[in-house]
N, CA, C and O atoms as a GROMACS GRO file, in nm:
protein
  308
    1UNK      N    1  -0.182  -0.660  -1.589
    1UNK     CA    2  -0.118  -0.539  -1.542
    1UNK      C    3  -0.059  -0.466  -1.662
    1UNK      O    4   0.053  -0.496  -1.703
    2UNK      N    5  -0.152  -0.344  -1.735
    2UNK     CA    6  -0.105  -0.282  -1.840
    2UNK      C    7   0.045  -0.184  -1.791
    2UNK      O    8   0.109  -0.138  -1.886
    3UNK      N    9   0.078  -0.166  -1.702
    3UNK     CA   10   0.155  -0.035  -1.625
    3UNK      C   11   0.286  -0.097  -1.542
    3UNK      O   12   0.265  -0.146  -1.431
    4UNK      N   13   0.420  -0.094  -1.596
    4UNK     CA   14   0.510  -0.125  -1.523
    4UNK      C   15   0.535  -0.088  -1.376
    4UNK      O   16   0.623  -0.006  -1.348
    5UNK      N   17   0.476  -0.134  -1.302
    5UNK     CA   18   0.518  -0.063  -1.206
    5UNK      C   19   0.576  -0.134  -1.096
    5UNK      O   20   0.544  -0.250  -1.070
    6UNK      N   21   0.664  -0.065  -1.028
    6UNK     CA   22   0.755  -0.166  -0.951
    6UNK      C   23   0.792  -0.119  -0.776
    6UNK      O   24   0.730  -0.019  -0.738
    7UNK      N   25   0.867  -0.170  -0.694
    7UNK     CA   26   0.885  -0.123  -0.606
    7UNK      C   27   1.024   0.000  -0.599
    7UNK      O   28   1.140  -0.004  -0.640
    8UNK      N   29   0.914   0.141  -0.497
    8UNK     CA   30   1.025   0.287  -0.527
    8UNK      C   31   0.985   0.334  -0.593
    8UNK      O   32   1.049   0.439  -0.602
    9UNK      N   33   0.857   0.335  -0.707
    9UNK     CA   34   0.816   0.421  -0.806
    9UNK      C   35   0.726   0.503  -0.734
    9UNK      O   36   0.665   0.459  -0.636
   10UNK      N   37   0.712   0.624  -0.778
   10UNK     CA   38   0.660   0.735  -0.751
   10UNK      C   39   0.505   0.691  -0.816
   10UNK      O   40   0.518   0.653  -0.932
   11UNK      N   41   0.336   0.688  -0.759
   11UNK     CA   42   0.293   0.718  -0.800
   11UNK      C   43   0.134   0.807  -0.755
   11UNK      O   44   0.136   0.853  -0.640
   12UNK      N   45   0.021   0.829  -0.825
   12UNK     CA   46  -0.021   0.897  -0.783
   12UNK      C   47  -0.223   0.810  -0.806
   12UNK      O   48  -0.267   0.768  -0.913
   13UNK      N   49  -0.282   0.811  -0.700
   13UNK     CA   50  -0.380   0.756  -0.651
   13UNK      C   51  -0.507   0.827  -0.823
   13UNK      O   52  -0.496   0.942  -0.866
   14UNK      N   53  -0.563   0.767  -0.858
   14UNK     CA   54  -0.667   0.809  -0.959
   14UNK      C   55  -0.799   0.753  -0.939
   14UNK      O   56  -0.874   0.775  -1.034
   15UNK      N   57  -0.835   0.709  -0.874
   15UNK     CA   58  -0.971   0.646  -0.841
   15UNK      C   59  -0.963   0.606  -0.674
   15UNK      O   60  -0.867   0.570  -0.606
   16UNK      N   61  -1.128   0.633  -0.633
   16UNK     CA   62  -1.109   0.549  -0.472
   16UNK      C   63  -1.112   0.643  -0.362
   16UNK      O   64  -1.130   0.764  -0.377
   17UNK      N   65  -1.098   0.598  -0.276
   17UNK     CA   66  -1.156   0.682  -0.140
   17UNK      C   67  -1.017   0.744  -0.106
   17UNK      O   68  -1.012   0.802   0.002
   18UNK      N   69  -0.894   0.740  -0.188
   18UNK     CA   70  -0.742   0.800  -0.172
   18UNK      C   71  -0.680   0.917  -0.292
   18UNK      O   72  -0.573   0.970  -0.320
   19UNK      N   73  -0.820   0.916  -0.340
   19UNK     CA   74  -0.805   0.979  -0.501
   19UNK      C   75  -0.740   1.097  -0.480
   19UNK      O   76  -0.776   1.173  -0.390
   20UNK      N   77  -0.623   1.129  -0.572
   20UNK     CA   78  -0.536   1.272  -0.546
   20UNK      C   79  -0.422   1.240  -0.505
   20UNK      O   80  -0.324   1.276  -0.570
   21UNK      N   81  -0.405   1.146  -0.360
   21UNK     CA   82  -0.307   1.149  -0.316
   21UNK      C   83  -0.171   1.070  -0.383
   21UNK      O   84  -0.182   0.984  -0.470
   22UNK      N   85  -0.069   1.106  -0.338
   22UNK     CA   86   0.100   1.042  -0.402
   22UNK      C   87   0.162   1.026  -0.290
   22UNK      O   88   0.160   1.077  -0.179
   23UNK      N   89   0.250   0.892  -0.379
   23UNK     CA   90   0.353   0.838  -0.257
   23UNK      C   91   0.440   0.733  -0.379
   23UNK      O   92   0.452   0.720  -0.501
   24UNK      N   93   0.492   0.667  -0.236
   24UNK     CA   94   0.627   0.605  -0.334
   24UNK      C   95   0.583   0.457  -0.292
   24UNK      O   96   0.517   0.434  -0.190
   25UNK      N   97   0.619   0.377  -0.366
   25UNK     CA   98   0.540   0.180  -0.330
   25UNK      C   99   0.638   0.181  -0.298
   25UNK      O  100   0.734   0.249  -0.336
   26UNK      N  101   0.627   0.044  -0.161
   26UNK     CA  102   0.687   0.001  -0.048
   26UNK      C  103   0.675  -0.097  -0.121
   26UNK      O  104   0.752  -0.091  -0.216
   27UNK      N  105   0.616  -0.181  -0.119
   27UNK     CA  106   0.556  -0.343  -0.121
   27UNK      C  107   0.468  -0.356  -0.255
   27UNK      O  108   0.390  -0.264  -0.281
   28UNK      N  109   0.476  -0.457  -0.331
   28UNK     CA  110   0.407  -0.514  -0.415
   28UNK      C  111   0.371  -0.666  -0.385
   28UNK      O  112   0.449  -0.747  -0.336
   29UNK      N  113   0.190  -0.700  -0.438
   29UNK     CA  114   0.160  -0.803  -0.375
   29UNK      C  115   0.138  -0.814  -0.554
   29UNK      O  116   0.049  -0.743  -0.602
   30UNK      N  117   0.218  -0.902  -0.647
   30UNK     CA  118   0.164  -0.902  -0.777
   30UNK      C  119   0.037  -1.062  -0.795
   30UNK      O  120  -0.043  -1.072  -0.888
   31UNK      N  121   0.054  -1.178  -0.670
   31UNK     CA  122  -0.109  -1.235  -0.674
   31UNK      C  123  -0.233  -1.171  -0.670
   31UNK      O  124  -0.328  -1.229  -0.722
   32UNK      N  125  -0.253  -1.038  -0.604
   32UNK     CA  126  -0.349  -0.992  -0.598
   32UNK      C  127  -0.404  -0.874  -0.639
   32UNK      O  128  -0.515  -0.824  -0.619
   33UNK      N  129  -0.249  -0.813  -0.736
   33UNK     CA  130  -0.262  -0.696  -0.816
   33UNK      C  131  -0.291  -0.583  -0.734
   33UNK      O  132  -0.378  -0.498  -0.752
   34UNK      N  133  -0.186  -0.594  -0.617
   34UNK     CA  134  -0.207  -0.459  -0.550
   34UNK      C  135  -0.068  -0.385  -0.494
   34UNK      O  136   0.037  -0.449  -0.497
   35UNK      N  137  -0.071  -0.275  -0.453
   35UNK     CA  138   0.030  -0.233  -0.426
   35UNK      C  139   0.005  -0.130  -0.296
   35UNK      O  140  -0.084  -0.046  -0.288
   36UNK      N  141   0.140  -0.170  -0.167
   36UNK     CA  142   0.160  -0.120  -0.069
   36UNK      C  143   0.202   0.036  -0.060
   36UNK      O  144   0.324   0.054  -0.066
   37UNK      N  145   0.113   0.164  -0.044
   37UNK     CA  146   0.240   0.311  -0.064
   37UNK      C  147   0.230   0.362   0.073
   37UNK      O  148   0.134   0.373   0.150
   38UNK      N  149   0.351   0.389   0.084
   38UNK     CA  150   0.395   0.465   0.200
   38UNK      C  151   0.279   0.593   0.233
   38UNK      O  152   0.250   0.679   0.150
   39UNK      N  153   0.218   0.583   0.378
   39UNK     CA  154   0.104   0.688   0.420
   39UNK      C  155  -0.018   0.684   0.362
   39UNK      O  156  -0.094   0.779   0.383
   40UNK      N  157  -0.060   0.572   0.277
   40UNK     CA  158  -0.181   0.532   0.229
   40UNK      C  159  -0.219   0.436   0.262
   40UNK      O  160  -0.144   0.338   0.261
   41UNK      N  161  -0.404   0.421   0.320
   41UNK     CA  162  -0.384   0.226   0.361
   41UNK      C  163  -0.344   0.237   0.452
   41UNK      O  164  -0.322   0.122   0.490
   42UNK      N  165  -0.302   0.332   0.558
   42UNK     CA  166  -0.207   0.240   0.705
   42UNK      C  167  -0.328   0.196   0.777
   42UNK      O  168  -0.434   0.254   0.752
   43UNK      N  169  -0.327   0.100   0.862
   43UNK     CA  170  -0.427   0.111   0.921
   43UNK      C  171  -0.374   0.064   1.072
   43UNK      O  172  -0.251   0.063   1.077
   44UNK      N  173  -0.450   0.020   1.217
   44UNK     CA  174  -0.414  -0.046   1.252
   44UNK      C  175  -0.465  -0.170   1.326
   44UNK      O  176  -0.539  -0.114   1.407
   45UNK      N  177  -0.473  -0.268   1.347
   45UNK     CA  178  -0.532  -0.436   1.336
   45UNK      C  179  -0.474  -0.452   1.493
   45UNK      O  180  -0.364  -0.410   1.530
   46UNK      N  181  -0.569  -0.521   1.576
   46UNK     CA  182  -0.565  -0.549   1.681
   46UNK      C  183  -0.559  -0.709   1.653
   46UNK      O  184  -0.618  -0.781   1.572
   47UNK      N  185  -0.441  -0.741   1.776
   47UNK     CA  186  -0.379  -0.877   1.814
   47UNK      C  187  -0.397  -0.956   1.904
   47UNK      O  188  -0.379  -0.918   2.020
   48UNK      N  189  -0.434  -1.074   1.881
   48UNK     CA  190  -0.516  -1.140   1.993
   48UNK      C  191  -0.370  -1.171   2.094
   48UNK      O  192  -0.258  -1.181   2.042
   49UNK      N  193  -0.388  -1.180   2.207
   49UNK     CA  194  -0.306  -1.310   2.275
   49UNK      C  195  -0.234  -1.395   2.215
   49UNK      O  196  -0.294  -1.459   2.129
   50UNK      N  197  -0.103  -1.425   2.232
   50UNK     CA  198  -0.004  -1.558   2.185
   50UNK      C  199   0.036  -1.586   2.283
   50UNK      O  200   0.001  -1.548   2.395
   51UNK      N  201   0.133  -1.670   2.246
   51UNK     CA  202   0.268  -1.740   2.331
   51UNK      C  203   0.295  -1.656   2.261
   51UNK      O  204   0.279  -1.545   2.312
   52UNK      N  205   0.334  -1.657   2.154
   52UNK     CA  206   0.489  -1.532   2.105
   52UNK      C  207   0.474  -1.351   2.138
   52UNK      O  208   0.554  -1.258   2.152
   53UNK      N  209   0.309  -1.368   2.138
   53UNK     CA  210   0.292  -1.236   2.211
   53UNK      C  211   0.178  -1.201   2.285
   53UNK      O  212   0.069  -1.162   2.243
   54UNK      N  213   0.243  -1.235   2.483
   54UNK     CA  214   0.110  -1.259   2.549
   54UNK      C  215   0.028  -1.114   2.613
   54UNK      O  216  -0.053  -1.107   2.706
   55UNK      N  217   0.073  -1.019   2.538
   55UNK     CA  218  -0.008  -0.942   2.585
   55UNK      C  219  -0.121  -0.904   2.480
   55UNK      O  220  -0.231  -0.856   2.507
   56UNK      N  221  -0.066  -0.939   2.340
   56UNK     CA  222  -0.149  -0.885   2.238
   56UNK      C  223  -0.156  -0.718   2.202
   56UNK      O  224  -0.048  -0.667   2.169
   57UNK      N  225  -0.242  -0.655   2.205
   57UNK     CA  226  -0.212  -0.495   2.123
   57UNK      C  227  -0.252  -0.519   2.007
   57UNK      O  228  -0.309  -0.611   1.948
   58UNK      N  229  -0.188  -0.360   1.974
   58UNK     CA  230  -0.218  -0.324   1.772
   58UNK      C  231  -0.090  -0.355   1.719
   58UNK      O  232   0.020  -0.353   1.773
   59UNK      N  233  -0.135  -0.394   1.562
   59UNK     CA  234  -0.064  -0.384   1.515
   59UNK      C  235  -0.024  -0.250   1.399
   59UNK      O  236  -0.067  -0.160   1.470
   60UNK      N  237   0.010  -0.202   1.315
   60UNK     CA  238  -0.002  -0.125   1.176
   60UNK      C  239   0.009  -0.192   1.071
   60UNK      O  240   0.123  -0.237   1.055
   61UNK      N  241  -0.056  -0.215   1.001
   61UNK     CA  242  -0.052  -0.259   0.847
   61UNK      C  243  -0.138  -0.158   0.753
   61UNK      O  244  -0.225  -0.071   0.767
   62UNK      N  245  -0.050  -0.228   0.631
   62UNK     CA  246  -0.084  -0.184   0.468
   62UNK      C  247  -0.223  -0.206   0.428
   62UNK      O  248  -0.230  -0.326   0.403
   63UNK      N  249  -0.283  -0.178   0.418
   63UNK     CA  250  -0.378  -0.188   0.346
   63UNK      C  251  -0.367  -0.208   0.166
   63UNK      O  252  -0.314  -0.104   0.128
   64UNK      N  253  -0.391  -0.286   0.060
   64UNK     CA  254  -0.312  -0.254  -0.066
   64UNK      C  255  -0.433  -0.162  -0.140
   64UNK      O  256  -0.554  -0.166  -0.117
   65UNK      N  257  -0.360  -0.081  -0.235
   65UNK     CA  258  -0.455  -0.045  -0.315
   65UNK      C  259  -0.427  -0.131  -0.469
   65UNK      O  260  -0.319  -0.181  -0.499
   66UNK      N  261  -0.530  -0.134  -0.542
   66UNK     CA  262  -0.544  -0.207  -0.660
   66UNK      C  263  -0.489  -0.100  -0.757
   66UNK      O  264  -0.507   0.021  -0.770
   67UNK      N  265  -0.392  -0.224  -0.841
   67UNK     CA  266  -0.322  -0.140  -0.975
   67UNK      C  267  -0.381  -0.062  -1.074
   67UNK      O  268  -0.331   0.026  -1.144
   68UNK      N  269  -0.510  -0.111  -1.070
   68UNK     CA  270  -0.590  -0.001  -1.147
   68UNK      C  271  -0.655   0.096  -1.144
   68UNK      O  272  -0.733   0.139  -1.229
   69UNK      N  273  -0.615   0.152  -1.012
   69UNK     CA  274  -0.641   0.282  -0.914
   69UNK      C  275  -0.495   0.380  -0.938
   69UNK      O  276  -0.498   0.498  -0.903
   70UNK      N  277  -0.358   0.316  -1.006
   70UNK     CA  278  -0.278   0.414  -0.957
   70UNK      C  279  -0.233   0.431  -1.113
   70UNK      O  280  -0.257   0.374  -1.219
   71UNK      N  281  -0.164   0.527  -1.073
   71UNK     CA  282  -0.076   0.577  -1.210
   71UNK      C  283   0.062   0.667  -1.168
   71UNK      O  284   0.087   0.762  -1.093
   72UNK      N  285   0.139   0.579  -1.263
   72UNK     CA  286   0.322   0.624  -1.255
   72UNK      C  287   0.310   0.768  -1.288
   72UNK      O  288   0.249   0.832  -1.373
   73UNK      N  289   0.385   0.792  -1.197
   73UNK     CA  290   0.427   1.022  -1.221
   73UNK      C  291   0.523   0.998  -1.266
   73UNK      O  292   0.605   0.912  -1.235
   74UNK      N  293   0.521   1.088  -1.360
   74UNK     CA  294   0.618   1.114  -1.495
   74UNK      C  295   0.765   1.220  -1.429
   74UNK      O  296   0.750   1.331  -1.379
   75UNK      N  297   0.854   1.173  -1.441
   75UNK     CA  298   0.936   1.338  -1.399
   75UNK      C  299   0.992   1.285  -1.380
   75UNK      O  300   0.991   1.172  -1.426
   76UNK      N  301   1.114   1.344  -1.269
   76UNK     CA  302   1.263   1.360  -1.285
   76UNK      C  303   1.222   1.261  -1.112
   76UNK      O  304   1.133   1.284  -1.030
   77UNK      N  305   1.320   1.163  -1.113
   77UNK     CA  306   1.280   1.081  -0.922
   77UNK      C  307   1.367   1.151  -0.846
   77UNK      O  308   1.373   1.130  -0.725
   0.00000   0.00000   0.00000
């Protein structure tokens, strides 16, 4: 990971099917060199049946994008 980047940093998408877009990281997964941003990646994942939840439904999750897709915006936070 050449690029400090951490959770709350501002940054902005450079490669990938999200290219252009900016947001701020929620979540960092640093085993898998990816990072969670707010309104990018949401997706939502359907839930089977539990005991803890017997009706099942969707859920929303992150999708991560890879650190070498993003880049820190420079400026004033």
């Amino acid at each position: 990971m050449a690029q400090n980047l951490k959770t709350g940093d501002k940054v902005i998408v450079i490669s990938g099917g999200h290219k252009g877009e900016s947001g701020k990281i929620v979540k960092m997964d640093k085993q898998a060199n990816k990072a969670m941003i707010e309104g990018i990646g949401v997706v939502e994942r359907h839930v089977k049946a539990s005991p803890i939840n017997p009706r099942g439904g969707k859920k929303t999750v992150h999708l991560g994008i890879d650190l070498s897709n993003l880049k820190k915006m420079e400026g004033k936070k």
